[in-house]
C-alpha positions in Angstrom: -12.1 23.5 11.2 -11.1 26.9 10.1 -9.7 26.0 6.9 -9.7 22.8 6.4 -10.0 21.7 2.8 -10.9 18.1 2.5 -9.8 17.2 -1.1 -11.0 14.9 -3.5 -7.8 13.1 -5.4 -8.6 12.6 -9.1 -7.0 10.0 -10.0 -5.8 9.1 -13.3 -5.9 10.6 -16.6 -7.9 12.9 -15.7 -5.9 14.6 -12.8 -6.4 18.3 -13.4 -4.1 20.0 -11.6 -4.6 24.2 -10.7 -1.8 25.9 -10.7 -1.0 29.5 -8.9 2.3 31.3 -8.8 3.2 32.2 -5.0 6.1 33.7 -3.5 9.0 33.2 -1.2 12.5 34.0 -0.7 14.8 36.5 1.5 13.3 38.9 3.6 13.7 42.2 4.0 11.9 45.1 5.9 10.0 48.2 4.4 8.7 50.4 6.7 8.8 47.8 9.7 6.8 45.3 8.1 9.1 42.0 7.0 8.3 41.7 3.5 10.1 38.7 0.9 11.9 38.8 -2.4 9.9 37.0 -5.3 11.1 33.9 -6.4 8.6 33.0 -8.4 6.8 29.0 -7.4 4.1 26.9 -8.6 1.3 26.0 -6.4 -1.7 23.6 -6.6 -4.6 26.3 -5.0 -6.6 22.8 -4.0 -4.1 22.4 -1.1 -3.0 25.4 0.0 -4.1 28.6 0.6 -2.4 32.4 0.8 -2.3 32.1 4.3 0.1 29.2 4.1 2.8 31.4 2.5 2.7 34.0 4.5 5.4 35.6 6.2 5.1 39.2 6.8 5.0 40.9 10.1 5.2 44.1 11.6 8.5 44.2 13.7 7.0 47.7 15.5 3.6 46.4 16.5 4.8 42.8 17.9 5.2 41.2 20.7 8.6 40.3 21.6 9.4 37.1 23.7 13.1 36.7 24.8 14.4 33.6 26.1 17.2 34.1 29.1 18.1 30.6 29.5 16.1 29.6 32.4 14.2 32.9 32.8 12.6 34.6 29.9 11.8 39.0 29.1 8.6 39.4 27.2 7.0 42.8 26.1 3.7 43.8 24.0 0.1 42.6 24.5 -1.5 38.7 25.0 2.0 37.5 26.4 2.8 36.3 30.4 4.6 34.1 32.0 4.1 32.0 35.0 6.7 30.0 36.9 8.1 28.2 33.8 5.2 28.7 31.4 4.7 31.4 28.8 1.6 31.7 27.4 0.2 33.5 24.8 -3.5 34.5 25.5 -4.6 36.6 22.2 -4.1 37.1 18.7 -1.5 38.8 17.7 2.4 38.6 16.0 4.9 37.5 18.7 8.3 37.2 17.9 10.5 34.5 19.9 14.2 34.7 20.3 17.2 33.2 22.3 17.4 29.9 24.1 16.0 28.6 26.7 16.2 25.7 29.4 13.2 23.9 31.1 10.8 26.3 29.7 7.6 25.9 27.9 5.8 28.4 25.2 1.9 27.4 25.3 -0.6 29.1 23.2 -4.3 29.0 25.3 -6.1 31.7 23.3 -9.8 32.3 22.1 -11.1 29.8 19.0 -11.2 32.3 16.6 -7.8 34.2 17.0 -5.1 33.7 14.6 -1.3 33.3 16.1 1.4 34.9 14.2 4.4 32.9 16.1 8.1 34.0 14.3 11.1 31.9 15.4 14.0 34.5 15.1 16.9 32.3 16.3 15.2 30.2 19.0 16.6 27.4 21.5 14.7 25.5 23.3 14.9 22.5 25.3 12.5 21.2 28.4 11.9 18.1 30.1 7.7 18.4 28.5 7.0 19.9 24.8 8.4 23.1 24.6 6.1 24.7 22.0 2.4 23.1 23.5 -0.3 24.5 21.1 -3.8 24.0 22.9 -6.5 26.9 21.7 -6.7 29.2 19.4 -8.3 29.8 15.2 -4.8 28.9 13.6 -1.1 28.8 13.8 1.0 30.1 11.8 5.2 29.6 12.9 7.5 31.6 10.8 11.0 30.4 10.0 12.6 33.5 9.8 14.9 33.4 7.2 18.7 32.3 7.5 17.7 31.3 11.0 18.5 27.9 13.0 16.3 26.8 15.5 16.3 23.7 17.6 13.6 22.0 19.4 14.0 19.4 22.1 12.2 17.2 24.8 13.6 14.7 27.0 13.0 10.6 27.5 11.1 11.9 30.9 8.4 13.8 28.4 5.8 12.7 30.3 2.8 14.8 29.6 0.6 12.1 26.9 -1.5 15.2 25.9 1.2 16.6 24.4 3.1 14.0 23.1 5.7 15.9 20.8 8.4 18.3 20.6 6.1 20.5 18.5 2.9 19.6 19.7 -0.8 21.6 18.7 -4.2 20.8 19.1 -5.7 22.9 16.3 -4.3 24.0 12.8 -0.8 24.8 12.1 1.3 26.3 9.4 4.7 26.4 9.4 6.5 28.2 6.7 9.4 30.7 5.9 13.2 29.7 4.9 14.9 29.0 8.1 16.1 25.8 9.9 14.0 23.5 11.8 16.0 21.2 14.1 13.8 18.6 16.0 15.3 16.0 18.7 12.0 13.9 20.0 13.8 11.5 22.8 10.4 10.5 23.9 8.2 10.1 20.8 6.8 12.2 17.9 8.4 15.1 16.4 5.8 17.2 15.5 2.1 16.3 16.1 -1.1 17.6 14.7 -4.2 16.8 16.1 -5.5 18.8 13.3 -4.1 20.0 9.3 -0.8 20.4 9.4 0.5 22.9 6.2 4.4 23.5 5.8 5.2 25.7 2.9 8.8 26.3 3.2 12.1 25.5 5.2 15.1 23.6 5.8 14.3 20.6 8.9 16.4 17.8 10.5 14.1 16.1 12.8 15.5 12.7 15.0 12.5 11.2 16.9 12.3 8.0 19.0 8.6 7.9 17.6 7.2 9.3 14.7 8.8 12.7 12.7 5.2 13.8 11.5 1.9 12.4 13.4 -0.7 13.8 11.9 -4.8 12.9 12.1 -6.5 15.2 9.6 -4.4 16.2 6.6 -0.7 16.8 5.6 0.6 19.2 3.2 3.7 19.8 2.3 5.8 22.4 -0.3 9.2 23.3 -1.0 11.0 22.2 2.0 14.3 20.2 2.5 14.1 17.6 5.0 16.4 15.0 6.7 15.0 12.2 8.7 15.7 9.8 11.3 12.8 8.6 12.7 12.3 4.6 14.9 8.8 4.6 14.1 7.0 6.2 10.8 8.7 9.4 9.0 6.1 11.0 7.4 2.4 10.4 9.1 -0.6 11.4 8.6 -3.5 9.0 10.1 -7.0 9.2 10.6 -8.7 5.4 10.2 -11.7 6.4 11.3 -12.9 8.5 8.7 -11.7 7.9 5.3 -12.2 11.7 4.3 -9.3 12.9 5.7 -5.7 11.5 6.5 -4.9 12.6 3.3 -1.1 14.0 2.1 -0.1 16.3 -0.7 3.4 16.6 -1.6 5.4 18.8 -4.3 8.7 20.8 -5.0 10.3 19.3 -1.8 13.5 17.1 -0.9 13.3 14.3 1.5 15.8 12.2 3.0 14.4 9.5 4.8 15.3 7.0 7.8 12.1 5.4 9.8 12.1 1.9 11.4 8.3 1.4 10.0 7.0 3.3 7.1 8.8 6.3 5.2 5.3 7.8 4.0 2.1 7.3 5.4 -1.5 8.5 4.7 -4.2 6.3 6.1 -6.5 7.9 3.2 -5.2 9.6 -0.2 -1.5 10.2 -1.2 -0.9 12.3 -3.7 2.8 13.0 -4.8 3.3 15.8 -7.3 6.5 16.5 -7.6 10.4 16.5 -5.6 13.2 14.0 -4.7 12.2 11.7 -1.5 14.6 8.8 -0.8 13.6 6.8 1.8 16.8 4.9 2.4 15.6 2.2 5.0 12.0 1.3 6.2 10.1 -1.5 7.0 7.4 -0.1 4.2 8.2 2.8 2.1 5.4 4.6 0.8 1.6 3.5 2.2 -2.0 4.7 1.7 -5.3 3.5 0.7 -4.8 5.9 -2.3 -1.5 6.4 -3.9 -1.0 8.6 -6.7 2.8 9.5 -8.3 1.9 12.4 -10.8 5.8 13.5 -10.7 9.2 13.4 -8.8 12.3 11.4 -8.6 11.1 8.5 -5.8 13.7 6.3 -4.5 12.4 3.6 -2.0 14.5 0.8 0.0 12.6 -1.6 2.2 12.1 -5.0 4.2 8.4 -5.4 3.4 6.5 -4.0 0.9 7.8 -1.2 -0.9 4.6 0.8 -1.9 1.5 -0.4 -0.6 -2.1 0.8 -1.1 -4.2 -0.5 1.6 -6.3 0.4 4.5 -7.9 -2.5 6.6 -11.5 0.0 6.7 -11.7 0.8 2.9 -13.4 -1.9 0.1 -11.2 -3.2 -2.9 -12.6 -0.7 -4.9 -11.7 2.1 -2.5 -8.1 1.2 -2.6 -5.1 1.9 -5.8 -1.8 2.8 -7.0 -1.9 5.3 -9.5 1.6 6.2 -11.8 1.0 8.8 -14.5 4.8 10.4 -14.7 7.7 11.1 -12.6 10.3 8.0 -11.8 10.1 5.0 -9.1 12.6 2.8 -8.3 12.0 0.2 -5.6 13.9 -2.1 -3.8 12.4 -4.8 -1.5 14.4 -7.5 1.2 13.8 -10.7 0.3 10.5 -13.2 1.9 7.1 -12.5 1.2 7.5 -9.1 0.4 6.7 -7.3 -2.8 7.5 -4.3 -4.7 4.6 -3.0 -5.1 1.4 -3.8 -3.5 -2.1 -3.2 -3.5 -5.1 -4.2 -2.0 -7.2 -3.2 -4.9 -5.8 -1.8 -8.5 -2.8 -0.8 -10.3 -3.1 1.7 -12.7 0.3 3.0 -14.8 -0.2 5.4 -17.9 3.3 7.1 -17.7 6.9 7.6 -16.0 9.6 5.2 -15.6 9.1 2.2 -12.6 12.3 0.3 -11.8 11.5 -2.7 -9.4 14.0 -4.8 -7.6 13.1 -7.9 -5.3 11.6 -11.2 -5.7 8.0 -10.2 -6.3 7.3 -7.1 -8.7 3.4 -6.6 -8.3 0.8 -8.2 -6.0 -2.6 -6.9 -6.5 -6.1 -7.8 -5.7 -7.8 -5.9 -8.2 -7.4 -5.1 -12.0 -4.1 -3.7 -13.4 -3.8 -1.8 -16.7 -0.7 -0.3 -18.1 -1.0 2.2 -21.2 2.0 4.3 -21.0 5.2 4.8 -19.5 8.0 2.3 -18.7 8.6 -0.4 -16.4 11.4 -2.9 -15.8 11.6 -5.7 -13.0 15.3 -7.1 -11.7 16.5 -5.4 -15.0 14.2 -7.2 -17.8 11.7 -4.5 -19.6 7.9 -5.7 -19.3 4.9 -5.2 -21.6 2.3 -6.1 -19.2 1.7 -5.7 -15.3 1.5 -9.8 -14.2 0.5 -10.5 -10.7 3.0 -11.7 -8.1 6.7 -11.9 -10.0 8.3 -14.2 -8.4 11.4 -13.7 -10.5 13.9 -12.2 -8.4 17.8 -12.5 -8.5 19.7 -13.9 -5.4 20.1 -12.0 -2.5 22.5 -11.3 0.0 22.3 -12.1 4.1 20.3 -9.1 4.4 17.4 -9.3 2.2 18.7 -7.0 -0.6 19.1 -7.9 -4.2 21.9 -5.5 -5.9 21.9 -5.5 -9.2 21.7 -2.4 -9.3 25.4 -2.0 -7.4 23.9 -0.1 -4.3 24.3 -1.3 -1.3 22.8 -0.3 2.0 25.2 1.6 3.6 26.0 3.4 0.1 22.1 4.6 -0.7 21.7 7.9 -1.5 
């Protein structure tokens, strides 16, 4: 892939993170080419790259595509249309604007050009995917800043090689500071056969299926995002090779609804820094690796609410990992368990709150050197396997002790 960075998560102590300074913020134009205002950010350099932040374009060199409801005006080189397709064919900056009905915006270029795609206030809704991303080096979508745009497919989305709103076949960034709106009524939101980078943003993405299905790797950076998904929220899967179907998360806020998991990597987790409330799932946060360096984690589940496993990967392959930041769980009642994992538990810092009937379940070795954890209120000085200590619960499956119920979760 052209810049695909498969990462190796230290986990642990010995966690060194790199740090960069990158910048985002308002745009403006200088000359014709969109710059932004510097707000200065912190970056780990092992998961993204310059590209992924950015933005600029030159308004007088690109190619414009304006949507006209059912028809559509385009203008500037590697852009035609055909019946209801619009198809970008080189690389290039193409700016998209307007909305559109029963129309489709497919990239088919060369394998090495590089797409410059900026949504400017965009609309579109079609029976299919309306942005269908088959060839090309990389993607890059631009949120244009103080823009909303809305994506949407129908429940007669029938095309299965393009299963998404936002669907592409090779690597995509999205960043920028505009709005994201995402209405799957068929099945995922936005898929990645690919690496999937997001550095900036504001999304609200419903789906009947998954939010995010993605198979190689899933990075994501100072975004806001809300949510409702049937299936998994936050996806990135790739169970036949353990290398990739890995997730980075920092600096973003997450607001989460999925009928199965909240977060899911198939391979290595690694969560930095941010808010993410899950507020219902069947499991919260999953992966054969997960490690909490940072953040403010809320999690509310049926099953299990963390859970390090993957059915391909050995015991020794497999972990939970908290070395700062703050956890609460909060399980349903059964045989579930707080937190799980098919091999070890390792806690050196931050504050873990559990509630449910089971606080650990683990098949490996736990140690606990620093940091703070509590179970259905009472403070523990070691990590004991399988707590069956929990409080009684209501019809539902949730214990509230800590006065929060369901409907009330924030």
């Amino acid at each position: 892939m052209s810049f695909k960075k498969y990462q190796v998560f230290l986990i642990g102590l010995s966690t060194t993170l790199l740090m960069t300074a990158c910048t985002q913020a308002g745009a403006k134009i200088v000359s014709g080419i969109r710059t932004t205002d510097s707000i200065s950010t912190t970056t780990n350099t092992n998961y993204f790259s310059d590209k992924d932040f950015n933005t600029q374009y030159d308004e007088t060199t690109a190619s414009k595509i304006n949507l006209l409801g059912e028809t559509v005006s385009v203008s500037g080189d590697g852009v035609s249309t055909t019946d209801s397709t619009v198809t970008i064919s080189k690389a290039g900056t193409y700016v998209i604007s307007g909305e559109s009905n029963g129309l489709q915006l497919k990239v088919d270029a060369e394998k090495e050009a590089d797409i410059h795609i900026i949504f400017k206030g965009v609309t579109m809704t079609n029976t299919n995917a309306p942005i269908n991303i088959q060839k090309a080096n990389v993607v890059t979508i631009t949120l244009e800043d103080g823009t909303n745009n809305t994506l949407s497919d129908s429940s007669e989305n029938s095309d299965e090689k393009a299963n998404a709103v936002l669907f592409s076949k090779v690597d995509l960034i999205i960043n920028g500071n505009g709005t994201l709106n995402i209405n799957a009524q068929k099945n995922n939101g936005i898929k990645a056969n690919d690496t999937l980078h997001i550095t900036g943003g504001t999304y609200h993405i419903t789906a009947i299926g998954n939010a995010f299905n993605v198979n190689d790797e899933l990075n994501i950076t100072h975004t806001n995002m809300r949510i409702d998904a049937k299936d998994d929220a936050v996806k990135v899967d790739n169970d036949e090779n353990l290398s990739v179907g890995n997730m980075f998360l920092s600096d973003n806020t997450f607001t989460i609804k999925a009928g199965d998991d909240g977060i899911h990597a198939s391979s290595n987790l690694l969560i930095e820094s941010g808010t993410y409330v899950i507020e219902n799932s069947t499991e919260g946060i999953e992966g054969r690796t997960i490690t909490i360096q940072g953040g403010d984690i809320k999690v509310y589940a049926s099953d299990d609410g963390v859970n390090a496993a993957n059915a391909n990967a050995s015991q020794d392959e497999i972990s939970f990992t908290m070395n700062g930041g703050n956890l609460f769980v909060e399980v349903g009642e059964g045989d579930t368990d707080c937190i799980d994992s098919n091999g070890n538990i390792t806690v050196t810092g931050g504050t873990i709150q559990l509630v449910g009937q089971s606080g650990f379940d683990f098949d490996g070795t736990a140690v606990y050197t620093g940091g703070e954890i509590t179970i259905n209120g009472e403070k523990q000085s070691e990590i004991k396997n399988s707590m069956m200590m929990g409080p009684p619960n209501d019809d539902r499956g949730f214990n509230h002790q800590q006065g929060i119920p369901p409907h009330d979760r924030k």
